[in-house]
N, C-alpha and C positions, 0 to 999 in steps of 0.2 A: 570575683570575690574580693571585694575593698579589701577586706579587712587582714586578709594575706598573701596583699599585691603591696608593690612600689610604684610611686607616679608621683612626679616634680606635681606642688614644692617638695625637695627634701628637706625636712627639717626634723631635729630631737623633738618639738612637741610633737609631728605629727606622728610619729612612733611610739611615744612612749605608752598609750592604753592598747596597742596590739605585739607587740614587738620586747624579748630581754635582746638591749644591748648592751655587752661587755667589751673589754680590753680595748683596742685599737679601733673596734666601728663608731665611724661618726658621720656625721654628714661631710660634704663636702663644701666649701666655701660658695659654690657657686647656686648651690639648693635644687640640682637637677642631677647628683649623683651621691652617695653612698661611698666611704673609705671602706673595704675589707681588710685591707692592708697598706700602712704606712711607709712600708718600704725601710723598716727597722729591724735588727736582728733581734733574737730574741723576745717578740712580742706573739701575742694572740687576740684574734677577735674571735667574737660570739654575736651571730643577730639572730637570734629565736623565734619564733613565733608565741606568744603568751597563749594563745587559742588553740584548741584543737579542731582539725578540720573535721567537717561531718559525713563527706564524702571519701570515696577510696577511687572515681573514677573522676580525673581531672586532668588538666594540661598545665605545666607552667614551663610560661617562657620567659627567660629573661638575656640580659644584656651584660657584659660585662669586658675590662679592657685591663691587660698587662702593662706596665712602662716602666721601661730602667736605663739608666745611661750607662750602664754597667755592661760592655760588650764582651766581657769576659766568658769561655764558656764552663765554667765551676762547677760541678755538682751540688749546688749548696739546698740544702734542705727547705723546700719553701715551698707554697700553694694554697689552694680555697678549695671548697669543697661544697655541694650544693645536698641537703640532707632532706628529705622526706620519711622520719622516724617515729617508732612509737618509744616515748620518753615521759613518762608521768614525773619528772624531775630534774626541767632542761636547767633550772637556775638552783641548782642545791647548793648546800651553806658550805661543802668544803669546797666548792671549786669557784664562789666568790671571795670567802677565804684568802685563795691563793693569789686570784686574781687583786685584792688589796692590798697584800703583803710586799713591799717595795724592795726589803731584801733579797728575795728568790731572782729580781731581776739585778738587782746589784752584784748576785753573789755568781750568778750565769746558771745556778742548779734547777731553773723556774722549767725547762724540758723533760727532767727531772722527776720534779712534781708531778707533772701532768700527766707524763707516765705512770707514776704510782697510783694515781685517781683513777687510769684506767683511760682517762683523753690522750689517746696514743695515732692518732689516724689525721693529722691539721685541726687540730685543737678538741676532736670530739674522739667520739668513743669505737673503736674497731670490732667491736664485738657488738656492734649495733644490730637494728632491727629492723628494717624496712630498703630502700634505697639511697645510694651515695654517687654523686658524679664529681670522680676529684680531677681540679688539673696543676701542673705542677712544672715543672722545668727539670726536677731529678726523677730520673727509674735506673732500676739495680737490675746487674746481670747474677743472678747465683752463681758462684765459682767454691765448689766442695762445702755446701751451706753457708758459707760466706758471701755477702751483697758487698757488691762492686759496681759502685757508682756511677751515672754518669750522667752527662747531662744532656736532657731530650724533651722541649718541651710537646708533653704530653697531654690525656687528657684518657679516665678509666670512669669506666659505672659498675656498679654491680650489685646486686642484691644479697640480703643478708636475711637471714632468722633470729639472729641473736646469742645462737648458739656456737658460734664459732668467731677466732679472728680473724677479720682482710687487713691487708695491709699493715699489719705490725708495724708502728715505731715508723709511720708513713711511707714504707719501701714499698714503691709501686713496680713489680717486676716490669722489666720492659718486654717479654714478650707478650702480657696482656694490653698493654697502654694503646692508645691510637694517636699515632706522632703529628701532631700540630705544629707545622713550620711558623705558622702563621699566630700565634697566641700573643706573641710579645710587640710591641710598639709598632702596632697595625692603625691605618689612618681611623677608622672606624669602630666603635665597639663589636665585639665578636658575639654572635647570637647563639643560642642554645634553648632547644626546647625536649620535655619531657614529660612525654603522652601514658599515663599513669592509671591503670586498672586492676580492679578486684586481681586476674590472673596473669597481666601481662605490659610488659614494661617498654616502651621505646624510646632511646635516647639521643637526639641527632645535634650536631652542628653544623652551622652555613660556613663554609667554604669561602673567603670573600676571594681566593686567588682564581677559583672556578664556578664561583656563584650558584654552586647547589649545596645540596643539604648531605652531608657523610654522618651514616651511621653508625653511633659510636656501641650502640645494645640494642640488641631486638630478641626479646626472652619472653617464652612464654611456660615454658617447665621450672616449675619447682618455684614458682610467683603466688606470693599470697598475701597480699597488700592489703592493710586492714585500713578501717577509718579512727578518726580520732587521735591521728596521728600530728607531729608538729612537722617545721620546715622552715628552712633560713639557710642561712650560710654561716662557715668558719675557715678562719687563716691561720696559718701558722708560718713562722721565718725563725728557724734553728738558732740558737746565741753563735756569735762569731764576733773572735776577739780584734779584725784586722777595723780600724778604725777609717778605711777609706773604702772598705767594702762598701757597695748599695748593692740593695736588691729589690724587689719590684713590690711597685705599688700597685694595688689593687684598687678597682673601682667598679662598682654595682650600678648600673646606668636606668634599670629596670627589673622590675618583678611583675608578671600577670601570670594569675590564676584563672580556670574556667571550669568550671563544674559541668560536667557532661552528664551527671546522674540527676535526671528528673524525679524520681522519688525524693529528693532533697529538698527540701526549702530551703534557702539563704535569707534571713530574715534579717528588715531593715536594709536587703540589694534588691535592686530591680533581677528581673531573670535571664542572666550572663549568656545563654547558648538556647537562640527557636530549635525546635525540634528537629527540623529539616537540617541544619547545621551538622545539629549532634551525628543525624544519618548521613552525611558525608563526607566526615571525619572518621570513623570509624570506619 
């Protein structure tokens, strides 16, 4: 599915008629990767899909790499987050808004903001609708409803309705996370895919210290994954006032989608998945 994959070149025009890109997502200089994150505090990206997909039974898998020379171990607020959501208004006018106003980030109140709008979970919305796979470098222990910091880089999925919030305020508890020693300044980009149906969700990533695939979700209760849904990614890196602080850059290496649902056309693509495929996959 072209039209909500990534594949070098990377470039702004080749996004801009499928794709909102906000805050911090750009291409990379070299045109074969994707910034998520600048490795700035106080920033946020947005890469959307303009499209809605037509399917609710799909695969995406994509690519993506941590790096910071920052060997510190900090709790510091930061991550991406991979979204498959129903949102009839991924680009609405108050939170481009915020995103143009230069003072929120001069004044440090731009986390703030976002919170008020509701983009409380790495730049998007906790009370969302569909599936979320965030990863992160901070998860919080509860201590007498008080989150207590710490730093673990991690990696959480989980499905939502819409009707409630995960992750408030991006506090990923650590006793749900699945701890990734391996996410940060790994020679290779780290792989992840996410096997997506009508009732049932899988979420895995490859291991490169043991070269299999660890599964981070495998849910089939209480899934109810509609079509016409959007999907892309969002960052977020907490303001911090220490000016020698870094923190990690993000990079999006790849995006494939695959439709498994033969009642679909994709029109204008050739036919992504033979039959036989789809039967051995599932």
């Amino acid at each position: 599915m072209r039209d909500f994959s990534i594949q070098a070149p990377v470039t702004s025009t080749n996004f801009e008629a499928n794709w909102h890109m906000h805050g911090s997502a750009l291409p990379h200089n070299d045109d074969q990767s994707l910034y998520a994150s600048v490795g700035v505090s106080g920033r946020v990206s947005y890469m959307l899909s303009k499209k809605q997909m037509p399917t609710n039974d799909f695969e995406a898998a994509f690519s993506l790499s941590f790096a910071t020379k920052d060997s510190s171990v900090e709790p510091h607020k930061q991550g991406l987050a991979f979204w498959y959501v129903q949102d009839q208004d991924v680009s609405n006018d108050a939170l481009i808004k915020l995103l143009q106003d230069p003072e929120h980030l001069k004044t440090g109140s731009f986390s703030y903001e976002l919170t008020r709008l509701g983009y409380d979970l790495f730049g998007y919305k906790s009370r969302y609708d569909g599936v979320c796979v965030a990863f992160t470098t901070r998860t919080v222990d509860w201590v007498d409803s008080v989150p207590q910091p710490r730093f673990q880089p991690s990696v959480v999925a989980a499905v939502n309705d819409g009707t409630k919030s995960l992750y408030t305020n991006s506090d990923v508890p650590t006793g749900l996370a699945t701890k990734l020693d391996f996410l940060r300044n790994t020679a290779n980009p780290m792989q992840v895919k996410l096997r997506v149906q009508p009732t049932a969700i899988k979420v895995q990533v490859l291991n490169p210290q043991t070269g299999s695939w660890q599964v981070v979700l495998d849910q089939t209760q209480g899934v109810n994954i509609k079509k016409l849904g959007v999907l892309g990614f969002t960052s977020f890196v907490e303001k911090h006032y220490d000016p020698y602080k870094e923190y990690d850059t993000i990079r999006i290496h790849d995006l494939t989608v695959t439709n498994f649902d033969r009642s679909v056309q994709i029109l204008d693509e050739a036919p992504t998945v033979p039959p036989a495929v789809v039967k051995d996959k599932q």
